[in-house]
C-alpha positions in Angstrom: -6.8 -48.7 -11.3 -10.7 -49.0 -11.8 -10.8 -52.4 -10.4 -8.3 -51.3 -7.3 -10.9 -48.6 -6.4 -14.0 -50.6 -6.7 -12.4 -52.9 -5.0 -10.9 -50.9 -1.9 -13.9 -48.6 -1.3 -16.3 -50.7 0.5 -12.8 -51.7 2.7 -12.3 -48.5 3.2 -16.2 -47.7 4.1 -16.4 -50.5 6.5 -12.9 -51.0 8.0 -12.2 -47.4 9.3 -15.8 -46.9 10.2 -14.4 -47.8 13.5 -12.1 -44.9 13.4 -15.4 -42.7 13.1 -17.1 -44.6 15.8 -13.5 -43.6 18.5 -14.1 -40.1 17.0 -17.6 -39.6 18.2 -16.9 -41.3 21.5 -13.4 -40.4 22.6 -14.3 -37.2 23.4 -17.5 -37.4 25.5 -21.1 -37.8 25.0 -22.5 -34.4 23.0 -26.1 -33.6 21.6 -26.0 -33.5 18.1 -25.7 -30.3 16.5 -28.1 -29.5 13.5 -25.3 -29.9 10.7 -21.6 -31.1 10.8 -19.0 -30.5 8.5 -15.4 -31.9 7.4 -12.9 -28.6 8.1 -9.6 -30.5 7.8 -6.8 -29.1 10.3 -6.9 -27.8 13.6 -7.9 -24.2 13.3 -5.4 -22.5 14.5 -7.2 -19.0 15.6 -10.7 -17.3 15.6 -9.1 -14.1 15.4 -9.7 -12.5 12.4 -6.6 -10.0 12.2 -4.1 -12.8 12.8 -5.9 -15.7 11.1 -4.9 -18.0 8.2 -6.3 -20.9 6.3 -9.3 -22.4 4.5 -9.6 -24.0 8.1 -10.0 -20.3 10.0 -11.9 -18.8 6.9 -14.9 -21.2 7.4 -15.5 -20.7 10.7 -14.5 -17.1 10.6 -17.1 -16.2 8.0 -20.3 -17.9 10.6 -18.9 -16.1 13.5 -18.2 -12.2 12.0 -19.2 -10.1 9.2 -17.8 -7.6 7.3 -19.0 -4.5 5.5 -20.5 -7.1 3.0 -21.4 -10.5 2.7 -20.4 -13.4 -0.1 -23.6 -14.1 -1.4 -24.8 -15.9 -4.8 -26.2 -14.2 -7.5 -29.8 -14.6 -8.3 -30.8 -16.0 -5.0 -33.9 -14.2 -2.9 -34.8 -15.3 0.4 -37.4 -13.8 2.4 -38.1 -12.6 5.8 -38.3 -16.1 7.2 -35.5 -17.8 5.3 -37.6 -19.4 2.8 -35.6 -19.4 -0.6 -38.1 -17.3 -2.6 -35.7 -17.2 -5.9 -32.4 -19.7 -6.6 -29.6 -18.5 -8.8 -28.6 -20.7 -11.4 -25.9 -22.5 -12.3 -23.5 -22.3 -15.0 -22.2 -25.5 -17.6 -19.7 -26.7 -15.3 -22.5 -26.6 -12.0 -20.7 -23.5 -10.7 -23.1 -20.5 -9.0 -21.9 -17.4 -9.9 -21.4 -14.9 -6.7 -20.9 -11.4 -5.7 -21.3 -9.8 -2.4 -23.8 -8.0 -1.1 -24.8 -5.6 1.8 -24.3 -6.8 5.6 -23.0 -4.9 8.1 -23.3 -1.5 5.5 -26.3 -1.2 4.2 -25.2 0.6 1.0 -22.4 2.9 -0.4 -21.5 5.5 -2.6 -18.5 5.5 -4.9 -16.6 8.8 -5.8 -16.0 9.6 -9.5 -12.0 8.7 -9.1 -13.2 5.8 -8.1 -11.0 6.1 -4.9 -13.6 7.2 -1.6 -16.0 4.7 -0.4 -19.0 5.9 1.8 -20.7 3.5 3.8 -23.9 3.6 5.6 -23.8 1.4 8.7 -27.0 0.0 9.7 -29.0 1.4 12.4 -29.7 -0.7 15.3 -26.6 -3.4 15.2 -25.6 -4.8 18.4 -22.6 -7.2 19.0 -23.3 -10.6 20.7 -23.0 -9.4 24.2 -25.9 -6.7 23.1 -23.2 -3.7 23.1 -23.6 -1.0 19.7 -21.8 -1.5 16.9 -21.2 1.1 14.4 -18.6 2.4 12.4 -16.1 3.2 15.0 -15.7 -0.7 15.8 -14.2 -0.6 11.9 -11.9 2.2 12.6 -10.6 0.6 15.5 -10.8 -3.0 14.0 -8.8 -2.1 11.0 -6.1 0.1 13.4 -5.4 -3.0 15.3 -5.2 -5.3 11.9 -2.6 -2.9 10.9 -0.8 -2.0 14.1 2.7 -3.5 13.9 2.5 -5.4 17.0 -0.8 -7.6 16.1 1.2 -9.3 13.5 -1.4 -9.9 11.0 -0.6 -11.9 8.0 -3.1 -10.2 6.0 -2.5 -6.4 7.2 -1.7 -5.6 3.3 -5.5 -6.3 2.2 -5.6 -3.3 3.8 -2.7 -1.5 2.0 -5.0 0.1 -0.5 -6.1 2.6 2.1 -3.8 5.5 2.0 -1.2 6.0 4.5 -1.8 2.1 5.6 1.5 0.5 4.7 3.6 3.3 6.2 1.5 2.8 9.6 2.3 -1.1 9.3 5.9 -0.7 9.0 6.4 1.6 11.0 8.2 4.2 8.9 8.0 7.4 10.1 10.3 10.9 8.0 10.3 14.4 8.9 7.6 16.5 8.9 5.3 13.5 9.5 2.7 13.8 12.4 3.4 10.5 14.6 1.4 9.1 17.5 3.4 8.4 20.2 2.1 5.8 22.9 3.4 5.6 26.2 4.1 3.3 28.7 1.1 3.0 30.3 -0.1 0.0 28.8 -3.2 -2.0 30.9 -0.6 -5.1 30.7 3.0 -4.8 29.0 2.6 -7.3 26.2 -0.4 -6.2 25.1 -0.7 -4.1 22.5 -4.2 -3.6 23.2 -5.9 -1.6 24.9 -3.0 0.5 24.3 -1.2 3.2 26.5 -1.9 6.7 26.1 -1.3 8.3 22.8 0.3 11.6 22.2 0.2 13.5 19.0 3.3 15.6 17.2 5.2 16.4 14.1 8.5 15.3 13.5 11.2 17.9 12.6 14.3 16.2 13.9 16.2 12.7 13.8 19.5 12.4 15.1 21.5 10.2 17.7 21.6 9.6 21.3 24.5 10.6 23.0 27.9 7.9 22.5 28.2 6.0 25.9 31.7 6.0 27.7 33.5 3.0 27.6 35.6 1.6 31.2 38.9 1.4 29.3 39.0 -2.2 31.3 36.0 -2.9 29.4 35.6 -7.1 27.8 35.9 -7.1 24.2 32.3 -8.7 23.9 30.8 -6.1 26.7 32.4 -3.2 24.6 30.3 -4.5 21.0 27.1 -4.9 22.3 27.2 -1.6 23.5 28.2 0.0 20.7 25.6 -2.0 18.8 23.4 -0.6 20.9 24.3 2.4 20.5 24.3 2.7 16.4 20.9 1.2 16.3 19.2 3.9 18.6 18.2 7.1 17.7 17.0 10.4 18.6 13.2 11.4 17.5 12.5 15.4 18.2 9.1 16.5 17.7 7.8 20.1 18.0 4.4 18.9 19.9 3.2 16.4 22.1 -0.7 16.7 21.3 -2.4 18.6 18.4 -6.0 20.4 17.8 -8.5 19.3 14.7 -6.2 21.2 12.8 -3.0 20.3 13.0 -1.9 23.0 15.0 0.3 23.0 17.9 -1.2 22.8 21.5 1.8 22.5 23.5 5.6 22.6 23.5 8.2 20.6 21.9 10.2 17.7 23.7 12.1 14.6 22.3 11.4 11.2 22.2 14.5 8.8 22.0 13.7 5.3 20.6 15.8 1.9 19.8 15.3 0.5 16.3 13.8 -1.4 14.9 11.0 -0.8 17.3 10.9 -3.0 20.1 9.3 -0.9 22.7 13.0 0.5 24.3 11.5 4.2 23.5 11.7 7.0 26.0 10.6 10.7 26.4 13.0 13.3 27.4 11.5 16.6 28.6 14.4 18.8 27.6 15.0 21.7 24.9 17.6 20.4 23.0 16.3 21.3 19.4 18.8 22.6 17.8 21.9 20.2 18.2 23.3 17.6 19.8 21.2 16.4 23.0 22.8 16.6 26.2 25.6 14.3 27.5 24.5 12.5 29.9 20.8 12.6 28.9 18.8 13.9 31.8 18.0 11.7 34.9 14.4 12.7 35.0 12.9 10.5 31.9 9.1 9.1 30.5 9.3 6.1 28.6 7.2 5.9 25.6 6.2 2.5 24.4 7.0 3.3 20.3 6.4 6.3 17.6 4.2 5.2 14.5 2.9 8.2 12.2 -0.7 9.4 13.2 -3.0 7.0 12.3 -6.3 9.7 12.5 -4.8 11.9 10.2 -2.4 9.7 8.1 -4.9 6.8 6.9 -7.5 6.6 4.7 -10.7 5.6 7.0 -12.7 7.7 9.4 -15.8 7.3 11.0 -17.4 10.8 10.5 -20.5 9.3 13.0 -22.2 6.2 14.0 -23.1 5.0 10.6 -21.2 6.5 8.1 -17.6 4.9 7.5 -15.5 6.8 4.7 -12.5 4.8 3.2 -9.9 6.5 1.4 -7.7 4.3 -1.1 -4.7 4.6 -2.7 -5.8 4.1 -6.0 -8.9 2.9 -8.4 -9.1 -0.5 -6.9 -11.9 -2.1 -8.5 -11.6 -5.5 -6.6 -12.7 -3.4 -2.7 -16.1 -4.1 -2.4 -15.3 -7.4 -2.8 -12.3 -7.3 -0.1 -14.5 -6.0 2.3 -16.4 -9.5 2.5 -12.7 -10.7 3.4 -12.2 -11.7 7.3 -9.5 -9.8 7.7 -11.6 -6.5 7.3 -14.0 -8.3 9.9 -14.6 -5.8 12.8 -14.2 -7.0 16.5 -15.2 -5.6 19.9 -12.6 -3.5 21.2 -14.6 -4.2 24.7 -14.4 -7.4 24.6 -10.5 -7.2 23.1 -9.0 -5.0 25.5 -11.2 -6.0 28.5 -9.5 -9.8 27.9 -6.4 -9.5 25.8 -5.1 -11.7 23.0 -5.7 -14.8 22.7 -7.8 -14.7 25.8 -10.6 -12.8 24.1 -11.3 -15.5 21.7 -12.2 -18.5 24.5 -15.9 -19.4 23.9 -16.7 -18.1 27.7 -15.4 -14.5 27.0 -15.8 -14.0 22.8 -18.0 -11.3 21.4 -18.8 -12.0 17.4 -21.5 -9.9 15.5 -22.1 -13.2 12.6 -25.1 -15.0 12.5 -23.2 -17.7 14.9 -21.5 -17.4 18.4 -19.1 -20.0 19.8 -20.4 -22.1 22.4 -17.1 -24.2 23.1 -14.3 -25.8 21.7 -12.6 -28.9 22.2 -8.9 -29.2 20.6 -8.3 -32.1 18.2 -12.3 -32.4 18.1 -14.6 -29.8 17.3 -15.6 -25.9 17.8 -19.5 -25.6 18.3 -21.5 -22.9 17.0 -24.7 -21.5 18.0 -26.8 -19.1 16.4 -26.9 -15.0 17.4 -30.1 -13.9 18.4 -28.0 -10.7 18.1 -26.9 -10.7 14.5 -29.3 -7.8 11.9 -30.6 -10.9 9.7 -31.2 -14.0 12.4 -34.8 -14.3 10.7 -33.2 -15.8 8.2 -30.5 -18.5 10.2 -32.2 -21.5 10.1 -29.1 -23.8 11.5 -29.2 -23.5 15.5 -26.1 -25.5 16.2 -22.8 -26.1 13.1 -20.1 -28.4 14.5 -16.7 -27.5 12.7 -14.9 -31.3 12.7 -11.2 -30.9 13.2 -10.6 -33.9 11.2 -7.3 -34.3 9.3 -8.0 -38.1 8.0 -9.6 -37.8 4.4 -10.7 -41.2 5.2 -12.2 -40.9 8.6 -13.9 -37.9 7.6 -15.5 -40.4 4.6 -16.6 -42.5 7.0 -18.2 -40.3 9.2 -20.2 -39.1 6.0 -21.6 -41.8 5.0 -22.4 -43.1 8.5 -24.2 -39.9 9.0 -22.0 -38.1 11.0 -21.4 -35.1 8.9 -23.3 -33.7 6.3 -20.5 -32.0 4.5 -17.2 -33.4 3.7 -14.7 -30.6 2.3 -12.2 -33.1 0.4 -12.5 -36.6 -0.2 -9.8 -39.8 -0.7 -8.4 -39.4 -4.6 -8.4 -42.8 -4.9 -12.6 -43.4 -4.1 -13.3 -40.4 -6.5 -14.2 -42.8 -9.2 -16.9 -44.2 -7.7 -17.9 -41.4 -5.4 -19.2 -39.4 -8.8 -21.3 -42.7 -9.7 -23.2 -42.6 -6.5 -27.3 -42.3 -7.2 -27.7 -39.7 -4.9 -25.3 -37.2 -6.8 -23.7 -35.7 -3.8 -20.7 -35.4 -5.3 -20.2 -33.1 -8.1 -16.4 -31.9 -8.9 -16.6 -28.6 -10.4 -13.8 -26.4 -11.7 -12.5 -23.5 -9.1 -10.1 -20.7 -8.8 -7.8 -22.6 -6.7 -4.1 -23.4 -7.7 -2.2 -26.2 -6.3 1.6 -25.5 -6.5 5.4 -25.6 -4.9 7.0 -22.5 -3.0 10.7 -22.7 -4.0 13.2 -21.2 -1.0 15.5 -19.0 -3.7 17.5 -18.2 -0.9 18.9 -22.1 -0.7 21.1 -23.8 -2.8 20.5 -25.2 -5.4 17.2 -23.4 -5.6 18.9 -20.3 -5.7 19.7 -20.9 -9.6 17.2 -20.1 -12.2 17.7 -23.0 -14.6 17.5 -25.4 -11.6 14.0 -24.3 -11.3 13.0 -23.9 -14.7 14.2 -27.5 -15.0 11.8 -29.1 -12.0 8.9 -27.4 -13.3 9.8 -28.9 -16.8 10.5 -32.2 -15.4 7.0 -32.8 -13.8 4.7 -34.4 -15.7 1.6 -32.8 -13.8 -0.9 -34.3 -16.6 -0.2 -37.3 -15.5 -0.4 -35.9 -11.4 -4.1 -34.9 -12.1 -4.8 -38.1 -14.2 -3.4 -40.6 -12.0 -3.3 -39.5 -8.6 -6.2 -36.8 -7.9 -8.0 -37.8 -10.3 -11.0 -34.9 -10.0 -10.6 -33.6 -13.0 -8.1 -30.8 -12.0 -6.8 -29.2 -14.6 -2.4 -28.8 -15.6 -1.4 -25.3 -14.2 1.1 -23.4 -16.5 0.4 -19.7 -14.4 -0.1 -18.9 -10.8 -3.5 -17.2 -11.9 -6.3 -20.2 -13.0 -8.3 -19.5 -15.8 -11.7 -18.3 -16.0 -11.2 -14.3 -14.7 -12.5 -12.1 -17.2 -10.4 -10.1 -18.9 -7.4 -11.9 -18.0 -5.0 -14.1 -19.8 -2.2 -15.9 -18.3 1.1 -16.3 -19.6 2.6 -19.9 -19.4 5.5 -21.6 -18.0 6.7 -24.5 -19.8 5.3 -27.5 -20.4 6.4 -31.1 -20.0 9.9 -32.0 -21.5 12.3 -34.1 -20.0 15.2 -33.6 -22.7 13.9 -29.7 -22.4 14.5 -30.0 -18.7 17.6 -31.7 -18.6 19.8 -29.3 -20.9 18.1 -26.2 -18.5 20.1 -28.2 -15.7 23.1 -27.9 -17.5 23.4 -24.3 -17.8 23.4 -24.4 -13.8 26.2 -23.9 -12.2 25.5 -26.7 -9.7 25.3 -28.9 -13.0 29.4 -28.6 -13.0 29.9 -29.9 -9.4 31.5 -32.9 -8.9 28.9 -33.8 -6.8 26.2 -33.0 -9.2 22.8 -30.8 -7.8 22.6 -30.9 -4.1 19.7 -33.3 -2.8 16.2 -31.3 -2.6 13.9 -32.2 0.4 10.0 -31.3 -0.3 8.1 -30.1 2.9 4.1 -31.2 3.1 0.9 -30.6 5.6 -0.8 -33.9 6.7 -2.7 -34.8 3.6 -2.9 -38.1 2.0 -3.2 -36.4 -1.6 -0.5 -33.9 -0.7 1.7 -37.0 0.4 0.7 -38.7 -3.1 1.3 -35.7 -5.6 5.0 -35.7 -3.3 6.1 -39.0 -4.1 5.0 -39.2 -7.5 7.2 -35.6 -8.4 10.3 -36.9 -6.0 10.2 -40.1 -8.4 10.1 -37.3 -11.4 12.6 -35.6 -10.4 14.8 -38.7 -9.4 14.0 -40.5 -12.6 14.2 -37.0 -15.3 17.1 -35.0 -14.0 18.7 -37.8 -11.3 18.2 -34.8 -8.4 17.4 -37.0 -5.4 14.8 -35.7 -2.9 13.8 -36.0 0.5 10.2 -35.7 2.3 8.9 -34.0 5.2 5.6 -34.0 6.3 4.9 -32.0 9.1 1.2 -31.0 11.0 -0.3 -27.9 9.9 0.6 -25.3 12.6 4.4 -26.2 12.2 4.0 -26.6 8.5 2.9 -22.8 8.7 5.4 -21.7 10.9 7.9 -23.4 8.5 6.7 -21.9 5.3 6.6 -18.8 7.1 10.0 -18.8 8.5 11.4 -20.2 5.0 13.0 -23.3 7.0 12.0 -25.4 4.1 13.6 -26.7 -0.1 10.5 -27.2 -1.8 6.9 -27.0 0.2 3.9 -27.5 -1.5 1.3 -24.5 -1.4 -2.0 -23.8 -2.3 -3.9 -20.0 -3.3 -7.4 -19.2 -2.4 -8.7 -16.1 -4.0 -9.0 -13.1 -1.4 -11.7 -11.7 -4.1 -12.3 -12.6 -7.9 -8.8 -10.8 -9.4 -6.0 -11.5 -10.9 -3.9 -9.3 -8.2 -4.8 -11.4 -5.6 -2.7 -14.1 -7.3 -0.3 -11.7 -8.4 0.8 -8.8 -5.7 1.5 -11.6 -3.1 5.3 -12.2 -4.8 6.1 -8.6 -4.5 9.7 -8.1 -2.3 8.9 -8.8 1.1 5.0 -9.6 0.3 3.8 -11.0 3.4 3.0 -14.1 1.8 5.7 -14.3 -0.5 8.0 -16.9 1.4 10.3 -17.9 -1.4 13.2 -14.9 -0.8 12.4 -14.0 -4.5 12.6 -10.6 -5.5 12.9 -9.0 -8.9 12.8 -5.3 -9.2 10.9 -5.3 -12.7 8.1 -7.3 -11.2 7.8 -5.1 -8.2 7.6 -2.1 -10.4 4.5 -3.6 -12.8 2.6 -4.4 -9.9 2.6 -0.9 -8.0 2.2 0.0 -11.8 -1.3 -2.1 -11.9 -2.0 -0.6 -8.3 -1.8 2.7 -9.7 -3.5 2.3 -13.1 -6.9 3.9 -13.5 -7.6 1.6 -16.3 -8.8 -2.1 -16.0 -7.7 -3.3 -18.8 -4.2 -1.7 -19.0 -4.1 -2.7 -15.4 -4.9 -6.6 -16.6 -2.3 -6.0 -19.1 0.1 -4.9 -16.5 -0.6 -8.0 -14.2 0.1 -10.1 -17.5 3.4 -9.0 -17.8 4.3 -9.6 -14.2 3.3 -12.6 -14.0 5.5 -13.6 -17.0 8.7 -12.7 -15.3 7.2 -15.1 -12.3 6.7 -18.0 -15.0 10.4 -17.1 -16.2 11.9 -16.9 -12.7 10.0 -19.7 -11.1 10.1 -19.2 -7.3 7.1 -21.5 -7.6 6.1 -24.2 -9.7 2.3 -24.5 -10.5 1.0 -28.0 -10.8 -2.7 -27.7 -10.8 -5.7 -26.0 -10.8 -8.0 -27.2 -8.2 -11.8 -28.6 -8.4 -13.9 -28.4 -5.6 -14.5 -31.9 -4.4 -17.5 -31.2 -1.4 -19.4 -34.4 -0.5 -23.0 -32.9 0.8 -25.5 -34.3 1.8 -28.7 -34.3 -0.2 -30.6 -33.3 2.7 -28.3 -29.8 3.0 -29.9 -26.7 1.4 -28.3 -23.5 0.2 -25.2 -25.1 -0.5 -24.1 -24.0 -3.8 -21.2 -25.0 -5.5 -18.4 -22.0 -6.7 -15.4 -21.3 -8.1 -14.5 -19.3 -4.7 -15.2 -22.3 -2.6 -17.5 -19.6 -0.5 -20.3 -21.6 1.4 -21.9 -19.4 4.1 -23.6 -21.5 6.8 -26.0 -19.1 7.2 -27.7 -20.3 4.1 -27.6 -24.0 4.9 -30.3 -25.7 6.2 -31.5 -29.4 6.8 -34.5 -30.7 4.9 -35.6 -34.6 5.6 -37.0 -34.6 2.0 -34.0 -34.0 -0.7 
């Protein structure tokens, strides 16, 4: 192997240098911005409530900030950007970081540990110059959690109280509801909305049973009695309400079509009591859906300009951190409702408050980011222009490294990490991160379906030799979903390596007795050359220790995500990057029906552990709760861990205010360019 690599790097570094030379000319002659980087895959949005990726969180976190900021410890820069004070690193090269104040200037904590105040800072604008100030969060977080945006991440805001109801929608009597109408600026979007009309629930029952023709088609008949059992009758006794609560006008109905799908309609009629009147009247206002009231129902107001209050659920010691998250990112609701979604989001028309704005993008290129003169802390930006490289070749994106192309690589080829960590200018340092590499396993598919199958391909990989052979950065063997290194917090393991182990586990499988033996298993990958490797080398495993022959698909990343997301997929391999520095965020993502679950696993034990953490004042019974949760996930195995990650970032000498951390967070705001390294 040594010899292979010494001998196949300078091939690679000259051969495909063409490949870097059609990149930077295929696409037009363009100034140079101040720093490129590496950012893999297409980014597939710049909106913040519906984004997803390592891709998206890069950019994201230049172009908007949150309450907070990801920042590393020990580091002081002044007015002018000058680094007056650098953190220090620990054994392994790793920074430590925290977050710090951004768009809040402080906050204060309540003794339960449950109500964070916020101070906004005075004098914010967005990038078009407009205010911003604590309402933009309400708003922000309203539309994150509507359940027409969609957002993948909506339950990082779950800890608020009354947040998951308004997500999903559930609504039970005696609840106050918001009902919007039909007045919407344009029908499919939900924002700006239409208008919104306040009441309290006190009645559910049905519409009236439509009359048949007795001539009616057997097909014609069904649907319409499907229809008909999945509609229902909402009655509320008001249709606004004062500060109070009280009621300011009188009761009507509001009929509705579940689940909601915008067939909802307001009756003005009286029937309160009993059935509602057959036919229902002619004279009808449609509504547009019924959610419960989201002023009075969940946990953040905006009690003025600058002071946000957030009301959680429970203790959750991780939120400060969340808030640096981009899905708690506010955007202008100007800006979003003047253009719609996605429109709002094209470089001509987008409105950020980050220290960067984006000036265009070309698909299958580049976005191009230029600095805010708007954003609080631009003193400090010293980057005018960041290209984002939508480079998918590990190789290519080598190549435009070391021809000077970019000045930040995010991965690198496996098979030149050998002699990448001898080069003199130590720009490559692999350090240890809290990043797992693992397989999603679709329980809902046979023969995935069956426990011992599972327990037997995770038994039958030999992921030493995975990290060893093929990747080759010194990642680490996973045994847990959660990698080691939080405090506190000790994972339970799955088992190790054993092919005689793994082979009488398939026995006990039910598939184990078919004539046929276990069905063929097809494993599903994003373009990647290492995620093509690690897949051949376990479909060989799995081929060679337990005779189960497999199949691979490797798809582009937007339809890789849509797969994984629509579980049309075996086996697809996965990877975890920590929302914030806790075990949950490893943890609360397998819970029945978690947004990013994706596996069809549920177990009822599990479930109950984690809303048992959620709820548990105590940090370290908390931990202790996690700990057993995630040991019914290691017995279980809807996943199969293979690795923990190391962050292999190839930067330029030249590049300041990188620093290297187990959270792979890198604001650009803190890079800069010096000529002497």
């Amino acid at each position: 192997m040594p010899h292979t690599v010494r001998s196949l790097f300078p091939y690679i570094a000259i051969v495909t240098v063409f490949s870097a030379l059609v990149w930077a000319v295929s696409f037009g002659t363009l100034p140079p911005a101040d720093f490129s980087f590496h950012n893999g895959d297409e980014v597939k949005t710049v909106d913040p409530a519906i984004a997803y990726g390592q891709p998206e969180h890069r950019v994201l976190t230049a172009l908007f900030e949150g309450l907070y900021r990801d920042w590393p410890i020990g580091l002081e820069v002044d007015e002018q950007g000058n680094f007056v004070q650098e953190p220090v690193p620990d054994s392994n090269g790793n920074y430590p970081v925290g977050v710090v104040p951004a768009v809040a200037e402080s906050y204060e904590l309540s003794e339960d540990g449950r109500v964070y105040t916020f101070h906004i800072r005075r004098g914010l604008t967005w990038s078009d110059g407009k205010p911003l100030n604590a309402h933009d969060f309400v708003w922000s977080w309203r539309r994150t959690l509507h359940p027409e945006t969609g957002a993948t991440y909506a339950y990082q805001l779950w800890y608020l109280t009354g947040a998951k109801q308004y997500t999903e929608g559930r609504v039970e009597l005696g609840d106050l509801v918001e009902i919007e109408m039909t007045n919407r600026k344009q029908v499919d979007q939900p924002f700006p909305r239409g208008d919104i009309r306040r009441a309290r629930l006190v009645g559910i029952a049905r519409p009236p049973k439509p009359s048949l023709a007795a001539n009616a088609a057997d097909d014609e008949r069904s649907n319409i009695e499907s229809e008909w059992r999945s509609s229902w009758v909402y009655i509320v006794d008001q249709a606004g309400l004062d500060s109070s609560g009280s009621s300011t006008s009188p009761q009507f109905a509001a009929y509705s079509k579940q689940p909601a799908e915008g067939d909802w309609r307001l009756y003005d009629s009286e029937w309160l009591g009993g059935e509602p009147p057959n036919p229902l009247p002619e004279e009808q206002r449609r509504c547009q859906q019924i959610l419960v009231d989201f002023e009075s129902t969940v946990g953040v107001q905006a009690t003025d300009d600058h002071t946000l209050v957030v009301t959680l659920e429970n203790r959750t010691p991780f939120f400060l951190h969340l808030t640096s998250f981009y899905a708690l990112y506010p955007v202008s609701r100007s800006c979003v409702e003047e253009h719609g979604t996605p429109d709002w989001t094209e470089p001509e028309k987008m409105v950020t408050n980050g220290a960067y704005t984006l000036e265009f993008r070309r698909v299958r290129d580049r976005l191009r980011l230029v600095k805010n003169p708007k954003y609080w802390d631009a003193s400090r930006v010293r980057l005018d222009t960041v290209d984002a490289l939508a480079v998918k070749s590990l190789t290519t994106a080598l190549n435009m490294y070391l021809t000077g192309q970019i000045q930040w690589a995010t991965d690198v080829p496996a098979i030149v990490i050998p002699d990448l960590m001898k080069r003199p200018e130590g720009d490559f340092k692999p350090t240890p991160i809290l990043i797992i590499y693992f397989y999603r396993l679709n329980t809902t598919r046979p023969p995935l379906d069956d426990v011992h199958v599972r327990r037997a391909l995770n038994l039958a990989m030999d992921k030493q030799l995975i990290v060893d052979k093929v990747t080759q950065a010194g990642q680490i063997p996973a045994r847990s979903i959660v990698p080691p290194g939080l405090p506190g917090y000790t994972s339970p393991l799955c088992g190790a390596f054993d092919v005689k182990a793994a082979r009488e586990e398939l026995k006990k499988s039910k598939y184990a007795k078919l004539p046929g033996g276990v069905p063929k298993i097809e494993i599903t990958y994003n373009t990647h050359d290492t995620h093509r490797a690690v897949a051949e080398v376990i479909q060989q495993q799995w081929k060679n220790n337990l005779g189960i022959d497999v199949e691979l698909r490797n798809m582009e990343w937007n339809s890789y995500l849509a797969a994984q997301r629509t579980m049309e997929y075996s086996v697809c391999r996965a990877g975890w990057v920590p929302d914030y520095p806790d075990a949950n965020t490893f943890i609360d993502m397998w819970v029945t029906g978690g947004e990013n679950n994706e596996t069809g696993w549920s177990n009822a034990d599990y479930d109950r552990l984690v809303r048992m953490a959620a709820e548990e004042p105590d940090n370290e019974i908390r931990l202790r709760r996690l700990e057993e949760a995630e040991a019914i996930l290691m017995d279980e195995m809807p996943i199969v861990p293979i690795y923990y990650y190391t962050g292999k970032n190839l930067v330029s000498p030249k590049v300041k205010g990188f620093f290297h951390n187990t959270l792979e967070k890198f604001p650009i705001q803190l890079m800069r360019i010096e000529d002497s390294p």
